[in-house]
C-alpha positions as CSV (number, residue, x, y, z in Angstrom):
1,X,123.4,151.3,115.3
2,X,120.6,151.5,117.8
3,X,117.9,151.5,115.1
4,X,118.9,148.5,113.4
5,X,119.0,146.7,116.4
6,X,115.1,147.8,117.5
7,X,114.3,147.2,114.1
8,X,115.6,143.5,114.4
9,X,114.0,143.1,117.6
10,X,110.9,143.1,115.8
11,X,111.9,141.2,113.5
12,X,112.3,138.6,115.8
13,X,108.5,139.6,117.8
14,X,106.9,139.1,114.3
15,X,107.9,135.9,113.9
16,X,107.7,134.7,117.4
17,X,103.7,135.7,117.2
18,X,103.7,134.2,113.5
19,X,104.6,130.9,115.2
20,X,102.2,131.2,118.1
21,X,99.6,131.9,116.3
22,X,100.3,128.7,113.5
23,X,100.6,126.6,116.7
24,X,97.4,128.0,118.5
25,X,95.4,127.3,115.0
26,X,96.8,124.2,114.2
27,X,96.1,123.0,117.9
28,X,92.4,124.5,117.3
29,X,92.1,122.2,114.3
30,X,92.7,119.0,116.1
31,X,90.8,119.5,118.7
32,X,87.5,119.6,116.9
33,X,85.4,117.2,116.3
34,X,85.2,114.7,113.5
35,X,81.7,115.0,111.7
36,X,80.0,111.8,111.1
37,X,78.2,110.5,108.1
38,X,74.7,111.2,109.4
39,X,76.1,115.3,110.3
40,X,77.5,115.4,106.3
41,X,74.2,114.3,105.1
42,X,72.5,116.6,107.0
43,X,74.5,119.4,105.7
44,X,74.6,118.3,102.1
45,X,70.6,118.1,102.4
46,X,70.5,121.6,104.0
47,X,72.5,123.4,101.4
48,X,70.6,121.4,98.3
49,X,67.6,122.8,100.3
50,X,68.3,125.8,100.6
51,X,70.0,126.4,103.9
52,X,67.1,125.0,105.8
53,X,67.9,122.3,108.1
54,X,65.9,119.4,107.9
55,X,65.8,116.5,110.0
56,X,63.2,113.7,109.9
């Protein structure tokens, strides 16, 4: 009986750190920053390019 119950306590730890760590990521995710138009061109330029960034 003791074994199932240690094996249900982490059970229970697994998901508790699934969920934290979905929460931390998801709070990651909104807290960067938007990329503007000029920042998507540049990008798009630098990987037709060749990964060299360009700006002019």
């Amino acid at each position: 009986m003791r074994k199932d119950c240690s094996m249900i306590s982490y059970v229970i730890l697994g998901i508790t750190f699934l969920i934290a760590v979905i929460q931390i990521s998801i709070y990651a995710a909104h807290q960067r920053k938007p990329l503007t138009r000029d920042d998507i061109n540049d990008r798009l330029l630098a990987a037709l390019n060749g990964g060299d960034k360009v700006r002019e």
